[in-house]
C-alpha angles and dihedrals in degrees: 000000000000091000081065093043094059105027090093133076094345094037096204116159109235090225083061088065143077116269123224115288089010109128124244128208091225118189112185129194083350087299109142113279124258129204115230128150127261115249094195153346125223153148083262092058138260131315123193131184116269121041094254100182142332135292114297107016117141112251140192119205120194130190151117131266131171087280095060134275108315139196111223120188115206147131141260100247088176153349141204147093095048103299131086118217115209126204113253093272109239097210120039116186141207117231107157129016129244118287113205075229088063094031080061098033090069097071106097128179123217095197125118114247128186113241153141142228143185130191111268108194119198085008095301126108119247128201132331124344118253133222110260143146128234128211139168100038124197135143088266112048139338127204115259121219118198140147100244122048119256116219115242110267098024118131120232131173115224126204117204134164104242091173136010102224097051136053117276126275109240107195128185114237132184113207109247094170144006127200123170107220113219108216090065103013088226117127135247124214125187109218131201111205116230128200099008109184115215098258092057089046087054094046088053093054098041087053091049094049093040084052094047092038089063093037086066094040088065097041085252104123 
């Protein structure tokens, strides 16, 4: 269906542009870039988490898909509640081919997982390890939920059971956003992982197939 949404005027494949909860490297009236997550993608354009300048400034997103790491141009159409919505860019470039990392690294996985985390300040756990859930898993990242809020750039570990029959994975995340969410008024946090070695990388995928797998099992994806 996107391929429909974006195959008129501008004619940008949607394959050429960033999915939901992926994270965009966004620079904004030639301010330095920051890194926040993508809400959602449409024929309308593209809105991301933060409000990270004013209608119509010019505006440059960065960031990696399945097809490789790509430069999109665009604008700021509006701005406000904590989200930033871009024009559909009309030029998308290429600027680094696919990785079979990033080819991988696209998979993500919407599904709740008991966990726990603790700060790790300067990349080493501190202290005892907190309840938490986890949500949104992909190799790159996952969504924190916790009952305080966690200040943007700060570095957590986060301990979840990938697999029942084997130790849990503890993975290093820096905070690149916070929301509260106001059901619960617990907080969510989105998390990019940092230093995966490659048996954790292998846990995550095997969890994300396993869980697919039975999805479609069931007729549910």
């Amino acid at each position: 269906m996107l391929k429909g949404l974006f195959g008129g005027r501008n004619k940008v494949p949607a394959t050429r542009l960033p999915a939901p909860n992926a994270f965009v490297d966004a620079a904004v009236g030639g301010r330095p870039a920051r890194s926040v997550s993508v809400e959602s993608v449409g024929a309308k354009g593209i809105v991301t988490r933060e409000v990270l300048g004013r209608p119509g400034e010019s505006a440059v997103l960065i960031y990696a898909t399945a097809q490789g790491r790509f430069r999109a141009a665009t604008r700021i159409a509006a701005a406000g509640g904590g989200s930033t919505h871009f024009d559909v860019p009309k030029r998308v470039d290429l600027v680094g081919a696919a990785s079979g990392a990033q080819k991988r690294s696209s998979v993500r996985l919407d599904t709740i997982v008991p966990g726990a985390w603790r700060l790790a300040p300067g990349g080493k756990g501190q202290g005892e390890f907190l309840r938490g859930t986890v949500r949104d898993i992909s190799r790159g990242g996952c969504a924190l939920i916790a009952d305080r809020a966690l200040k943007g750039g700060s570095m957590v570990e986060v301990r979840l059971a990938l697999r029942g029959d084997a130790a849990p994975v503890v993975l290093l995340g820096e905070v690149m956003r916070h929301e509260e969410i106001p059901t619960s008024r617990k907080h969510s946090h989105g998390l990019r992982f940092h230093g995966v070695r490659p048996e954790e990388d292998r846990a995550i995928v095997d969890f994300i197939n396993r869980k697919q797998a039975d999805l479609h099992s069931r007729g549910l994806a």
